[in-house]
N, CA, C, O and CB atoms as a CASP TS submission, in Angstrom:
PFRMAT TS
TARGET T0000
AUTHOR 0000-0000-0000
METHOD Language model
MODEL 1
PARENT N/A
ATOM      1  N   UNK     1      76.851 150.821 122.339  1.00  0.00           N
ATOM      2  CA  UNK     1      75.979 149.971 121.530  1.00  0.00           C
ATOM      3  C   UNK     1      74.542 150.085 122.030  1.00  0.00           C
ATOM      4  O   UNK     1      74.208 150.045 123.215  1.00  0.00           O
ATOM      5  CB  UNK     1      76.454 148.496 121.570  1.00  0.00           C
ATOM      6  N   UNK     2      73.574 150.262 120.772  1.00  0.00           N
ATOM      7  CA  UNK     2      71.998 150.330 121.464  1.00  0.00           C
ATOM      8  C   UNK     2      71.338 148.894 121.468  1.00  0.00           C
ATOM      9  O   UNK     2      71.671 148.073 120.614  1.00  0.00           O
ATOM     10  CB  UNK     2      70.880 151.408 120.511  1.00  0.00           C
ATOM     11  N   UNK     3      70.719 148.700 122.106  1.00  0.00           N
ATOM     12  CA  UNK     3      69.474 147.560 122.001  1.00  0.00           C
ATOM     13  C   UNK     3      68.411 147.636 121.063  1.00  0.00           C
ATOM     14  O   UNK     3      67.674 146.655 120.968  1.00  0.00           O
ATOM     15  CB  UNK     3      68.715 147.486 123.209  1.00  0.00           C
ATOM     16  N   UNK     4      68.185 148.737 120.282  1.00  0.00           N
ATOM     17  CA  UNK     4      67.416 149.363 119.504  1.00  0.00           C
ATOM     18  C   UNK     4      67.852 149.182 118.071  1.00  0.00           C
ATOM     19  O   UNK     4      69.045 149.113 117.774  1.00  0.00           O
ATOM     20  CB  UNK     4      67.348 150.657 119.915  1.00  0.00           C
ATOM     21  N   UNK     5      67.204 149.131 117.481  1.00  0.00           N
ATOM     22  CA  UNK     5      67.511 149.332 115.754  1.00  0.00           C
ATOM     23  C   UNK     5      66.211 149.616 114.747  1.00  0.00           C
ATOM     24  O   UNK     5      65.039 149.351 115.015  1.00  0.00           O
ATOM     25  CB  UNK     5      68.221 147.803 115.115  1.00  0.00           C
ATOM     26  N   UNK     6      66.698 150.201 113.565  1.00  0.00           N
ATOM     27  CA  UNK     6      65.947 150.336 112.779  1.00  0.00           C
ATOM     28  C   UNK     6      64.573 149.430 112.667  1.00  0.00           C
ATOM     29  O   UNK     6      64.879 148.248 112.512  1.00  0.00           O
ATOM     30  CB  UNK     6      66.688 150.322 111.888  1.00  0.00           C
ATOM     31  N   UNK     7      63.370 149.611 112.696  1.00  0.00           N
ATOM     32  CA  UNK     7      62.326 148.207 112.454  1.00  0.00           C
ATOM     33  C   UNK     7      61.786 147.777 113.833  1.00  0.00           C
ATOM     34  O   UNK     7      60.782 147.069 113.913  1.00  0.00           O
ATOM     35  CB  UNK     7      63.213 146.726 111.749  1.00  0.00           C
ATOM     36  N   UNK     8      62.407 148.175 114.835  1.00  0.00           N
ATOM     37  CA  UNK     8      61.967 147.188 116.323  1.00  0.00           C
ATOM     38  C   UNK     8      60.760 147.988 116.481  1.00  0.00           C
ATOM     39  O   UNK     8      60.689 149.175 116.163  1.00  0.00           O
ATOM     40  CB  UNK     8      63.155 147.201 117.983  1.00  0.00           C
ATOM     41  N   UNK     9      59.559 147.116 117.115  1.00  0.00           N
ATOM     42  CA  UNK     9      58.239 147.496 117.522  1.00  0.00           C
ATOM     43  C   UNK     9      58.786 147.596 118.906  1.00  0.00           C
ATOM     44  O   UNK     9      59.375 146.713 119.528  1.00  0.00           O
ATOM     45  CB  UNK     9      56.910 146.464 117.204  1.00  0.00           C
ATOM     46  N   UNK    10      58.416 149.170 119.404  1.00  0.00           N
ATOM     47  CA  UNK    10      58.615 149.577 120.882  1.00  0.00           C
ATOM     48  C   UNK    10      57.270 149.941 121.526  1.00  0.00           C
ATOM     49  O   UNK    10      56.168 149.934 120.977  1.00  0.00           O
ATOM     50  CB  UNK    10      59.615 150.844 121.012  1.00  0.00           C
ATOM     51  N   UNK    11      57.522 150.211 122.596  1.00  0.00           N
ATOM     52  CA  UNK    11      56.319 150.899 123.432  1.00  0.00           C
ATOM     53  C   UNK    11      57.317 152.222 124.376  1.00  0.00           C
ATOM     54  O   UNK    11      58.315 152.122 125.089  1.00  0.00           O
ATOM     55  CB  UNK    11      55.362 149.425 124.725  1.00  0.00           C
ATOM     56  N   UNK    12      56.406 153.509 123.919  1.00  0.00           N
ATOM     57  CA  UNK    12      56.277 154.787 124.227  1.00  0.00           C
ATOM     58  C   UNK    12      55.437 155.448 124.791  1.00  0.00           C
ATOM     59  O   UNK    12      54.297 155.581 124.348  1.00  0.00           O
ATOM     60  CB  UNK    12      56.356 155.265 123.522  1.00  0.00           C
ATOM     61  N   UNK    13      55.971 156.117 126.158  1.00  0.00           N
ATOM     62  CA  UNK    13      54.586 156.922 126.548  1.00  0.00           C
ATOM     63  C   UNK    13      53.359 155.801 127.488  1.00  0.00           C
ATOM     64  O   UNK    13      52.170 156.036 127.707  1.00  0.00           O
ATOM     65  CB  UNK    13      53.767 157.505 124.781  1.00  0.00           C
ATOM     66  N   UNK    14      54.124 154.653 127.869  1.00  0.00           N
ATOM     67  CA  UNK    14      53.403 153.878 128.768  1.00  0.00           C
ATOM     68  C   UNK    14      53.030 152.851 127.746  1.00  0.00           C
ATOM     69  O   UNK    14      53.601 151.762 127.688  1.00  0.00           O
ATOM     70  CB  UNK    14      52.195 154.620 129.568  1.00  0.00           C
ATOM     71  N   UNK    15      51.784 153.314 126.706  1.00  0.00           N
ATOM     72  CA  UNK    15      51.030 151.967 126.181  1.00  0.00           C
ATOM     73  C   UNK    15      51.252 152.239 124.810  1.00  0.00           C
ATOM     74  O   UNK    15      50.836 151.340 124.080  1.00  0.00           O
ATOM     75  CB  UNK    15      49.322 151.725 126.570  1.00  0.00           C
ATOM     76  N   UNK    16      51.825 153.284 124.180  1.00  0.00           N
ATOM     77  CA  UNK    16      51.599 153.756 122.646  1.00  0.00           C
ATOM     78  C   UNK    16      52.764 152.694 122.028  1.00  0.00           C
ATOM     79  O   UNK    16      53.752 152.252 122.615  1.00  0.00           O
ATOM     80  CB  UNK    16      51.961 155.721 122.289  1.00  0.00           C
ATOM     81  N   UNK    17      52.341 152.453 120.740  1.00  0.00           N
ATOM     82  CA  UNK    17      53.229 150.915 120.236  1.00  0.00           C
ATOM     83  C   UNK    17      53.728 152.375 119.236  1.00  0.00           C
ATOM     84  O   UNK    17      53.216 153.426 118.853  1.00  0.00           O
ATOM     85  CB  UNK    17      52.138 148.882 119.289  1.00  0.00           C
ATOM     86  N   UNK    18      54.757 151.813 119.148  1.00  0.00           N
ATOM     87  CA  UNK    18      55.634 152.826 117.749  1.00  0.00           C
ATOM     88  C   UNK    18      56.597 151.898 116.961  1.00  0.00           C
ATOM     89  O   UNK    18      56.563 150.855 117.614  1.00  0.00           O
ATOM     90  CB  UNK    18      56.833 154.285 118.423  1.00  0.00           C
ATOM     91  N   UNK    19      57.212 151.759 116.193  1.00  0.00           N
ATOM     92  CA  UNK    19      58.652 151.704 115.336  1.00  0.00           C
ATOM     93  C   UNK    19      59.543 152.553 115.287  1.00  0.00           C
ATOM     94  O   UNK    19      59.408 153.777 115.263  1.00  0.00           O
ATOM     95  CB  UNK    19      58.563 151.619 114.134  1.00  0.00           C
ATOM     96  N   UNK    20      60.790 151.749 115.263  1.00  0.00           N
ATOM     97  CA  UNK    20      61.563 152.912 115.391  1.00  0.00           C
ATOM     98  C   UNK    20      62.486 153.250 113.723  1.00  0.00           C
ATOM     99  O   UNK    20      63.200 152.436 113.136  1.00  0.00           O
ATOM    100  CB  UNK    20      62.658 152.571 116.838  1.00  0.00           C
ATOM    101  N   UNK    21      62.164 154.707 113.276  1.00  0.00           N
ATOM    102  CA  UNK    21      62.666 154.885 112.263  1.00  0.00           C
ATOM    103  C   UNK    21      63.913 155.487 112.047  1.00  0.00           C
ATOM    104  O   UNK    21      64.372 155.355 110.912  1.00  0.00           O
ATOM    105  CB  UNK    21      61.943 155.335 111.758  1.00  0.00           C
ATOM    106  N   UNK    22      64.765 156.302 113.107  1.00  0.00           N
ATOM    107  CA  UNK    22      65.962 156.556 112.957  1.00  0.00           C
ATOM    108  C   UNK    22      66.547 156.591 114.031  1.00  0.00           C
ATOM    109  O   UNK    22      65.757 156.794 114.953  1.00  0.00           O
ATOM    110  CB  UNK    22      66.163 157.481 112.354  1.00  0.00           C
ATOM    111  N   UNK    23      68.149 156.427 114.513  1.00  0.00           N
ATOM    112  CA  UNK    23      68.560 156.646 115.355  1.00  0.00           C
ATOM    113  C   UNK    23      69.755 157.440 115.684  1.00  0.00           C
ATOM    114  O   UNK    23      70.834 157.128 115.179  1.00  0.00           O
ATOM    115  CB  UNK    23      68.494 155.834 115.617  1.00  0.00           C
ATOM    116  N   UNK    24      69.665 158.356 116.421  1.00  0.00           N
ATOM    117  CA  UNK    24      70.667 159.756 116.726  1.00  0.00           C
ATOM    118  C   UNK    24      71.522 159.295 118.024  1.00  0.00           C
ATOM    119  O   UNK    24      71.110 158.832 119.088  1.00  0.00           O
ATOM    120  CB  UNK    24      69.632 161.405 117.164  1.00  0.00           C
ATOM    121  N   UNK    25      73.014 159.606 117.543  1.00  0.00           N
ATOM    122  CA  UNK    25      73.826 159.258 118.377  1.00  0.00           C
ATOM    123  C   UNK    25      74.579 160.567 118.968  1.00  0.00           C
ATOM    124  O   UNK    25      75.066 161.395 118.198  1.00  0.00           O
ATOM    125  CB  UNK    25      74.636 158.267 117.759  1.00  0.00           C
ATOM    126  N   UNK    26      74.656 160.725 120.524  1.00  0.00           N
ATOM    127  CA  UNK    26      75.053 162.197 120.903  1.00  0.00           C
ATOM    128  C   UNK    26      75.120 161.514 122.510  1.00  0.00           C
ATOM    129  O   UNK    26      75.000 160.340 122.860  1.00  0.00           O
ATOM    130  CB  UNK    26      73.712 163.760 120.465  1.00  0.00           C
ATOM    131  N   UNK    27      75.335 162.608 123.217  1.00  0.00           N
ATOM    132  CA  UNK    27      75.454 162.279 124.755  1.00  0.00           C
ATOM    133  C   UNK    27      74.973 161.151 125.360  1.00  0.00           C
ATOM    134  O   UNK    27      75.509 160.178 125.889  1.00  0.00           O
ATOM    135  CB  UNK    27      74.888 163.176 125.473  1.00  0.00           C
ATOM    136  N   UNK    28      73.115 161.713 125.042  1.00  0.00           N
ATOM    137  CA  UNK    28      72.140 161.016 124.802  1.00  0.00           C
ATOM    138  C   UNK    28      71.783 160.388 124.016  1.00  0.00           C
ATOM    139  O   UNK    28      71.434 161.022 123.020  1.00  0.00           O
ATOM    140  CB  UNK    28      71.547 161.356 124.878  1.00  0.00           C
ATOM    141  N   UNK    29      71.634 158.840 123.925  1.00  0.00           N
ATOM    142  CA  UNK    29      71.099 158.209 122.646  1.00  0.00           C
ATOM    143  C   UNK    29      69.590 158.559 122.367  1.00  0.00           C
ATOM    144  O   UNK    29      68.789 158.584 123.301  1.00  0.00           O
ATOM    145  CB  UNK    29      71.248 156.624 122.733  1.00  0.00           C
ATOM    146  N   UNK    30      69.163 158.864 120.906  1.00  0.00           N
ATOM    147  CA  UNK    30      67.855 159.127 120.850  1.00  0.00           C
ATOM    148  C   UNK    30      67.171 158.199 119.485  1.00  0.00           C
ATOM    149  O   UNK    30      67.936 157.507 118.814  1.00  0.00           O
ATOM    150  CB  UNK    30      67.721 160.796 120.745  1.00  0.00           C
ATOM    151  N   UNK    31      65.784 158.253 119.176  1.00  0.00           N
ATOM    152  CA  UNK    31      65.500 157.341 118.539  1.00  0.00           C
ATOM    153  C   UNK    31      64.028 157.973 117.678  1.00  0.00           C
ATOM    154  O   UNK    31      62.925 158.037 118.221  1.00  0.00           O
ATOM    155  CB  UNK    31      65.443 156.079 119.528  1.00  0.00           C
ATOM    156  N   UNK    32      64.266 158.332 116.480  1.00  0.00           N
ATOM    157  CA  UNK    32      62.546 158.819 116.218  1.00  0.00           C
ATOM    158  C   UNK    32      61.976 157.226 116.050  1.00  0.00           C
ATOM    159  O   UNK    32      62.499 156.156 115.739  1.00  0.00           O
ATOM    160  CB  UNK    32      62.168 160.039 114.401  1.00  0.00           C
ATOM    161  N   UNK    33      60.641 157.661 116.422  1.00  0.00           N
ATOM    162  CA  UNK    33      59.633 156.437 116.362  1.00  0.00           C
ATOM    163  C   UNK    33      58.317 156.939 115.928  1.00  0.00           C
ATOM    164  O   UNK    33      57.487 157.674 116.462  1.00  0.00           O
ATOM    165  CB  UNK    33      59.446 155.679 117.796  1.00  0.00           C
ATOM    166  N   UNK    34      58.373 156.341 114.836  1.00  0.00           N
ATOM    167  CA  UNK    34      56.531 156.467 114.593  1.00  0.00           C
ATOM    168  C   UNK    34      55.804 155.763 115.281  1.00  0.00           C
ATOM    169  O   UNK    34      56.099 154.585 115.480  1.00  0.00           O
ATOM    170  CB  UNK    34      55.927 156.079 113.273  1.00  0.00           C
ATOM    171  N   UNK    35      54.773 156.284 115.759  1.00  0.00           N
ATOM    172  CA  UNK    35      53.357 156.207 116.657  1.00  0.00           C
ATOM    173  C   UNK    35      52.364 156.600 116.091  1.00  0.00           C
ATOM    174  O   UNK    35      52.070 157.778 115.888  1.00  0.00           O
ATOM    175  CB  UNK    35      53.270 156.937 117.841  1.00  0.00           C
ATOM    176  N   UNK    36      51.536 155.301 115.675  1.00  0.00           N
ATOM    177  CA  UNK    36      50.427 155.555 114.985  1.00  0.00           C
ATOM    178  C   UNK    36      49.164 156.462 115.309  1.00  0.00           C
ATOM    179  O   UNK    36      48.370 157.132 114.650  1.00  0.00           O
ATOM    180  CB  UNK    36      50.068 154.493 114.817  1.00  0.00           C
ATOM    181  N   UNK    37      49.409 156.093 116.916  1.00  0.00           N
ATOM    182  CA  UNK    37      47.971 156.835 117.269  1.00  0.00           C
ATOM    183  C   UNK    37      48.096 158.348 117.314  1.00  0.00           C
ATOM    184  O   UNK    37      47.222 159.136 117.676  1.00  0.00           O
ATOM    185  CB  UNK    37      47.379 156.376 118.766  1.00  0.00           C
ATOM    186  N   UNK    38      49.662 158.706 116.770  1.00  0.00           N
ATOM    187  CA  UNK    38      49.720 160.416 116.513  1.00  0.00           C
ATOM    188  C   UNK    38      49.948 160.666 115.122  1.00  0.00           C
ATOM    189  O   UNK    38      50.303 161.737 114.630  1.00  0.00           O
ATOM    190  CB  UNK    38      50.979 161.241 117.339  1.00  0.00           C
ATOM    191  N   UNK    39      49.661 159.333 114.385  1.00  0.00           N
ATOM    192  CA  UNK    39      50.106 159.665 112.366  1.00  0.00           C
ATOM    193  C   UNK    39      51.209 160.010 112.217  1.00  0.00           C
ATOM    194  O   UNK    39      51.355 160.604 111.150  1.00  0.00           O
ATOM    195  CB  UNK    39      49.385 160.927 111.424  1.00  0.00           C
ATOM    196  N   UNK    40      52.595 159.864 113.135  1.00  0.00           N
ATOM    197  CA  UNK    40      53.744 160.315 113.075  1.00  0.00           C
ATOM    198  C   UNK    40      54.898 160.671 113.426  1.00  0.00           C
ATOM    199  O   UNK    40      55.210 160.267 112.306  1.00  0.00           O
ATOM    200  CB  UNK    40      53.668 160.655 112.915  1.00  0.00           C
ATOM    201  N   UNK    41      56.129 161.130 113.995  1.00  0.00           N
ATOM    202  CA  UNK    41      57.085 160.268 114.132  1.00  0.00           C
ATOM    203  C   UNK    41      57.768 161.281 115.434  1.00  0.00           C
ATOM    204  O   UNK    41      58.501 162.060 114.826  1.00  0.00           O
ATOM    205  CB  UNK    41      57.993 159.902 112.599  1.00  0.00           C
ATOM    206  N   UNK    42      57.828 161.516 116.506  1.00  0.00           N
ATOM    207  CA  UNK    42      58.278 161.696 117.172  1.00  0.00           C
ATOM    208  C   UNK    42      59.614 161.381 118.020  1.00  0.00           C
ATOM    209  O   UNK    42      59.668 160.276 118.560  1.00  0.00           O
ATOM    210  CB  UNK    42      57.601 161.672 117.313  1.00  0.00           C
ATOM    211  N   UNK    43      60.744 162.312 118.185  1.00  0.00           N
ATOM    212  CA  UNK    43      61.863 161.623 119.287  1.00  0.00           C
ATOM    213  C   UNK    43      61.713 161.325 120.552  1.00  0.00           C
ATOM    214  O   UNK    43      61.087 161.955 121.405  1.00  0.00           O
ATOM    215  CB  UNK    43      62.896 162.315 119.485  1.00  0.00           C
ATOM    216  N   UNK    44      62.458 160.088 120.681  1.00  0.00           N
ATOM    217  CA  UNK    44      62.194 160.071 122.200  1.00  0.00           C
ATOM    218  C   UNK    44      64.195 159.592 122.540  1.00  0.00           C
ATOM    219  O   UNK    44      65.057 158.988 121.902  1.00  0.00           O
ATOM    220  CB  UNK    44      60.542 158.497 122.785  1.00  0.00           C
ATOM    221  N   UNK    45      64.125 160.306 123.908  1.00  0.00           N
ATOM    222  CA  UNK    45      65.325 159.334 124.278  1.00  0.00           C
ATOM    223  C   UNK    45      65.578 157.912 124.867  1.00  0.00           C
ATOM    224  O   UNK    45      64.779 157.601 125.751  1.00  0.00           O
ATOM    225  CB  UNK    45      65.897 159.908 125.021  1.00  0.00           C
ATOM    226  N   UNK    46      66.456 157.059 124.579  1.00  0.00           N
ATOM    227  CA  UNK    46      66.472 155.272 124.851  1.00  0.00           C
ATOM    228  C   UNK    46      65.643 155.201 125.669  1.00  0.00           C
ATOM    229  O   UNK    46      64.598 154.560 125.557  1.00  0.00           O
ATOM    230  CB  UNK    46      67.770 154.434 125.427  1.00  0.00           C
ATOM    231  N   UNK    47      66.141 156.133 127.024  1.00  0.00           N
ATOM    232  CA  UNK    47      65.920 155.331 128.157  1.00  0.00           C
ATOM    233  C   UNK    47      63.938 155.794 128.062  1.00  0.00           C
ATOM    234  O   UNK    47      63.093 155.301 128.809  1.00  0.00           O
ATOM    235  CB  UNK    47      67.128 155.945 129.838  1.00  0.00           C
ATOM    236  N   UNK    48      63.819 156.226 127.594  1.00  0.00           N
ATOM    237  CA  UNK    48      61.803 156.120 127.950  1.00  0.00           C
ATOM    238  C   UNK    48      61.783 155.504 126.546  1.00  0.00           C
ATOM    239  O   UNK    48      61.401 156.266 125.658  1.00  0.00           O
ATOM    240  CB  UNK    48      60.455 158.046 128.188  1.00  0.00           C
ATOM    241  N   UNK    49      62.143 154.199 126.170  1.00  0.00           N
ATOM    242  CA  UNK    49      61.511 153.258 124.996  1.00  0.00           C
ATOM    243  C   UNK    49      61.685 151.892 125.482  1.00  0.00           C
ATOM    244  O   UNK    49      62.864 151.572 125.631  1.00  0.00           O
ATOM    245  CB  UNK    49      62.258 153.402 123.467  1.00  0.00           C
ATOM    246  N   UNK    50      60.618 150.808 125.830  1.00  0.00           N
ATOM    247  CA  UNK    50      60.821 149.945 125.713  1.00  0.00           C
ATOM    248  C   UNK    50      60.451 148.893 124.808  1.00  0.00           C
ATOM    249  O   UNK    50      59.498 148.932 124.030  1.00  0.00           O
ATOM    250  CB  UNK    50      60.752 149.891 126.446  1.00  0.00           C
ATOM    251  N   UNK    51      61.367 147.834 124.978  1.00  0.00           N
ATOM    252  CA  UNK    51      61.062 146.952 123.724  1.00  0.00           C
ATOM    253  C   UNK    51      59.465 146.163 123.431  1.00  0.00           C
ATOM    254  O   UNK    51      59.131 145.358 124.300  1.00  0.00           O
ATOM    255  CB  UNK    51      62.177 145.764 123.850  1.00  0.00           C
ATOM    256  N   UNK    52      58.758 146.317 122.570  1.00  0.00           N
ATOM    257  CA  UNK    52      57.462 145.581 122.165  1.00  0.00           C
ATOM    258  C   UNK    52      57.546 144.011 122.792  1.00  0.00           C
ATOM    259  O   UNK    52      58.517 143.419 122.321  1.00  0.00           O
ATOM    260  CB  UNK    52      57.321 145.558 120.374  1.00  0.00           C
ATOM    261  N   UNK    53      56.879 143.323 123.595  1.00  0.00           N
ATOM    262  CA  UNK    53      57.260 141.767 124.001  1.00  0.00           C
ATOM    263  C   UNK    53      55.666 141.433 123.843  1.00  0.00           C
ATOM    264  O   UNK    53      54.649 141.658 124.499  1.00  0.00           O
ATOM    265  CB  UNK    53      58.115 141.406 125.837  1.00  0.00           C
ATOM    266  N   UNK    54      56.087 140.593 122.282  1.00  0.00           N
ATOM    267  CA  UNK    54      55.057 139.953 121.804  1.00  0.00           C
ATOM    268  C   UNK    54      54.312 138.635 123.024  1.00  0.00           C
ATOM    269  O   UNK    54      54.974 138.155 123.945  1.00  0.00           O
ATOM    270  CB  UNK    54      55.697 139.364 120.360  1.00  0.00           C
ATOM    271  N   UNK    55      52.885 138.272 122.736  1.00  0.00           N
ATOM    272  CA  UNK    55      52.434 137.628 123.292  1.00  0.00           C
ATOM    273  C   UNK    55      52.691 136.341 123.136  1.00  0.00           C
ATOM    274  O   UNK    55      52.182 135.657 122.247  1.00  0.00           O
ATOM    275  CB  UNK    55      51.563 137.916 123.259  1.00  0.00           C
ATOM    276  N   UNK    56      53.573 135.887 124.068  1.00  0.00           N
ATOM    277  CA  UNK    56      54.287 134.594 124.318  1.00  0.00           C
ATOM    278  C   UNK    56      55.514 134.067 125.804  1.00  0.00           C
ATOM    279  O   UNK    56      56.281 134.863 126.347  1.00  0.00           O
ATOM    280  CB  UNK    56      55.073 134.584 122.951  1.00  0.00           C
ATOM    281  N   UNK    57      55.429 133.105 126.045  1.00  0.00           N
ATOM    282  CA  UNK    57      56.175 132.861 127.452  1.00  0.00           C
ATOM    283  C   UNK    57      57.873 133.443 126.678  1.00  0.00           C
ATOM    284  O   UNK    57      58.450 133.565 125.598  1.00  0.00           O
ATOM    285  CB  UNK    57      56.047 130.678 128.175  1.00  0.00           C
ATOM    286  N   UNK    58      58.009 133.603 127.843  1.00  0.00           N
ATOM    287  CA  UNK    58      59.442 134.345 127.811  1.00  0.00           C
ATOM    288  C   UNK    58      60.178 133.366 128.252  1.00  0.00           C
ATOM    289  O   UNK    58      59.773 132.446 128.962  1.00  0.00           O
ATOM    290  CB  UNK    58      59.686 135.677 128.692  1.00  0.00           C
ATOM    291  N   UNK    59      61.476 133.549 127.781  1.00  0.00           N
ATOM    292  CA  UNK    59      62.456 132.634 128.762  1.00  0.00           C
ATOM    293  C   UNK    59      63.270 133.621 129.444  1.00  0.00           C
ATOM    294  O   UNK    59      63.450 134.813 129.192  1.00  0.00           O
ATOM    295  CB  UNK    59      63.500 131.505 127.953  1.00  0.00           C
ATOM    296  N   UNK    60      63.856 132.653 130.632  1.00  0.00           N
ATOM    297  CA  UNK    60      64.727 133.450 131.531  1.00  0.00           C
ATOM    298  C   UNK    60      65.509 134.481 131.197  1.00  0.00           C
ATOM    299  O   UNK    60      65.845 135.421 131.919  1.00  0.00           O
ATOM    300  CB  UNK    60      65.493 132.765 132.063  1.00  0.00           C
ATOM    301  N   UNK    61      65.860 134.226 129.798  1.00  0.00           N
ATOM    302  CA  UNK    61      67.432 135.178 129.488  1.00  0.00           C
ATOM    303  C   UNK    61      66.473 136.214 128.728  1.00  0.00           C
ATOM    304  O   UNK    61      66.754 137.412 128.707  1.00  0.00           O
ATOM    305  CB  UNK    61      69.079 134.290 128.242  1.00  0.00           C
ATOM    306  N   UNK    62      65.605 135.825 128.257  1.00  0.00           N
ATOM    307  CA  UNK    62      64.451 136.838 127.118  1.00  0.00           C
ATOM    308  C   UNK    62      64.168 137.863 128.550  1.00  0.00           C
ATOM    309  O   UNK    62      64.589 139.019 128.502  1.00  0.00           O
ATOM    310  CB  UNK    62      62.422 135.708 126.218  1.00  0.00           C
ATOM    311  N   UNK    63      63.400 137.347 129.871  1.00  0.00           N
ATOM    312  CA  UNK    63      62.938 138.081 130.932  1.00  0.00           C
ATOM    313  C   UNK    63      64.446 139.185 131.022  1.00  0.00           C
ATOM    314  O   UNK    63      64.307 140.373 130.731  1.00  0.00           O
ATOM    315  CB  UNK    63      62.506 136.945 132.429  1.00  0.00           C
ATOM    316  N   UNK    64      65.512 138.764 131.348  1.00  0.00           N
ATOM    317  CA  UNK    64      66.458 139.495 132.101  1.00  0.00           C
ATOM    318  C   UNK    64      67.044 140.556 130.968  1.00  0.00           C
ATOM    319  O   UNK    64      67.260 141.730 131.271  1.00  0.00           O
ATOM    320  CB  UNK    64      67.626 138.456 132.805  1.00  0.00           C
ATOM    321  N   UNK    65      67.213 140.183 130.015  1.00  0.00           N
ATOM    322  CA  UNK    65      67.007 141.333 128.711  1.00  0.00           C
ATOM    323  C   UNK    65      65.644 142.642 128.680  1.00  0.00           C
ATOM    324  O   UNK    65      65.816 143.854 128.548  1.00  0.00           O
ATOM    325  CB  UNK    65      66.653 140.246 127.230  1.00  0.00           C
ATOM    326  N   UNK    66      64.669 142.096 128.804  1.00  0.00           N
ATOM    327  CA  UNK    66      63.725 142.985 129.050  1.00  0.00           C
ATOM    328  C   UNK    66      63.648 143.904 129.812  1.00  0.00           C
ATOM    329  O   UNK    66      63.183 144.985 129.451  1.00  0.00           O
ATOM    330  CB  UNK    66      62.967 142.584 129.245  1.00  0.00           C
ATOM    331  N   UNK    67      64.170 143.638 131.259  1.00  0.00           N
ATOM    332  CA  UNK    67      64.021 143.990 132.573  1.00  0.00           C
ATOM    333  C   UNK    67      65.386 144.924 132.823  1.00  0.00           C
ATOM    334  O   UNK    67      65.595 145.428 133.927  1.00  0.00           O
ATOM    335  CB  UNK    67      63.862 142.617 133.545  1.00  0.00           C
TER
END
């Protein structure tokens, strides 16, 4: 099971914000994501995507999900 789905605002590549538009299931889970600041949609695999965490206090269980 991914943490990921269709629509989630991620961060790629350190600071680049993307969406994620499809997701490929294989050894490796993978995920294209559009990234605006490249006009377009690149794969990445799970593990270098993290989730977008909008500006707001987190709670404990929100932190340990993230992390």
């Amino acid at each position: 099971m991914t943490s990921f789905q269709f629509g989630n605002v991620v961060v790629v590549e350190g600071n680049k914000i993307g969406v994620i538009v499809k997701s490929w299931d294989g050894v490796e889970r993978s995920h294209d994501v559009y990234v605006r600041m490249y006009n377009g949609v690149k794969e990445y695999k799970e593990r270098d995507i993290r989730h977008y965490v909008y500006s707001k206090e987190l709670t404990e269980e929100e932190l340990e999900f993230y992390w």
